[in-house]
C-alpha positions, 0 to 999 in steps of 0.5 A: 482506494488502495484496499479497493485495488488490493480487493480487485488484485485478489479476485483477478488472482482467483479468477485466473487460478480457476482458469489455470486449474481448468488446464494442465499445471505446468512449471511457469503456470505455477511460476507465474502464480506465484509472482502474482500471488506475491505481488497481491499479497504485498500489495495488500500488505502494504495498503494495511499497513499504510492505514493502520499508520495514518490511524495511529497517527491521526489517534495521537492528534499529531496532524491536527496543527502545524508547529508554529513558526520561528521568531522572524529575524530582525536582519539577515546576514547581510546587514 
């Protein structure tokens, strides 16, 4: 779902880059390009990496069990 939403980040980027290139450049035109350039990229960052860590993890089979539970207590601290 993440990579699908970076995907449509990046063609909603393009689409408004090819809207901005059709009229005049101006200082916050390329300022706002940038903040939404930024916000894709990290965005699409994070989702990668966020998957190559759950793939990293699921390769060593550390989520494939739960740890066992401790020795039950024969009492507690009040008696």
């Amino acid at each position: 779902m993440h990579m699908l939403l970076g995907v449509l980040l990046w063609v909603v980027f393009a689409y408004y880059w090819h809207l901005v290139m059709q009229q005049p450049i101006t200082d916050e035109t390329r300022r706002a390009l940038v903040i939404v350039g930024g916000l894709v990229a990290a965005i699409s960052l994070f989702d990668a990496l966020w998957i190559a860590h759950n793939l990293r993890i699921a390769r060593n089979g550390r989520r494939r069990t739960r740890p066992d539970a401790g020795p039950v207590p024969a009492f507690d601290f009040l008696g």
